[in-house]
Phi, psi and omega in degrees: 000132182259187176238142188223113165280115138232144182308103165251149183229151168253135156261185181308308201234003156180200203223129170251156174260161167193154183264154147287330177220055170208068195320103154124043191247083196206148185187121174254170157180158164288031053321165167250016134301326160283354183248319160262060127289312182279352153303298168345269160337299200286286197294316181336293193309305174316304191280010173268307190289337184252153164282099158036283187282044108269003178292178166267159178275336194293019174232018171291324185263192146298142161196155141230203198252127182237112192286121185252119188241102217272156187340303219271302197278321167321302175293334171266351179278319182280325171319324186270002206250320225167143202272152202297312171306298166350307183277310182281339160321308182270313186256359181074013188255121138349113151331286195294352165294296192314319169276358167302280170306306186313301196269018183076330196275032143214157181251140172271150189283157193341292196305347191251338173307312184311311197293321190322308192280299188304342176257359151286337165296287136008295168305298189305322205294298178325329191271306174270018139272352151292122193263126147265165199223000000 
């Protein structure tokens, strides 16, 4: 099965996609649900429209897809999902840093982009060891 990497970015008024390895691959909506819909869309359209030996190969076969997220488009998207004190809870980053990097206006430096993502990982792992009972 192969993997198709894409990049999602936020802009003021929505979030576009693009694969990194996988040519002719781009896609928007005002979500970022709606933008991967329109990857959906997008590889549809390549396999309507190109003859077989012009597709990319990773969509010849089976494959899937892996969401890449730059600070900004991540945060306003889990933001919207879960509350900015949540988000501070979880990564040890001040709210107000955190809508800071949501809305653009300042960017993070590695070490806290790393941490941002380990202790959101850290949360899914916790989480998907959990049972009810």
């Amino acid at each position: 099965m192969d993997t198709i990497i894409m990049n999602i970015g936020a802009s003021s008024d929505s979030f576009g996609a693009y694969s990194v390895n996988c040519d002719g691959i781009y896609a928007a909506g005002n979500t970022v649900e709606e933008c991967k819909k329109d990857v959906e869309t997008a590889i549809s359209l390549i396999k309507e429209t190109l003859p077989q030996e012009q597709w990319p190969e990773q969509i010849k076969g089976e494959y899937k897809i892996v969401w890449h997220y730059d600070i900004q488009s991540l945060l306003m998207y889990y933001g919207s999902l879960m509350s900015i004190a949540g988000l501070e809870r979880i990564t040890g980053i001040n709210q107000k840093q955190l809508w800071s990097y949501m809305h653009g206006r300042s960017k993070p430096r590695a070490k806290q982009k790393e941490r941002i993502e380990n202790n959101l990982h850290r949360f899914a792992n916790e989480l998907s060891e959990t049972m009810l009972v």
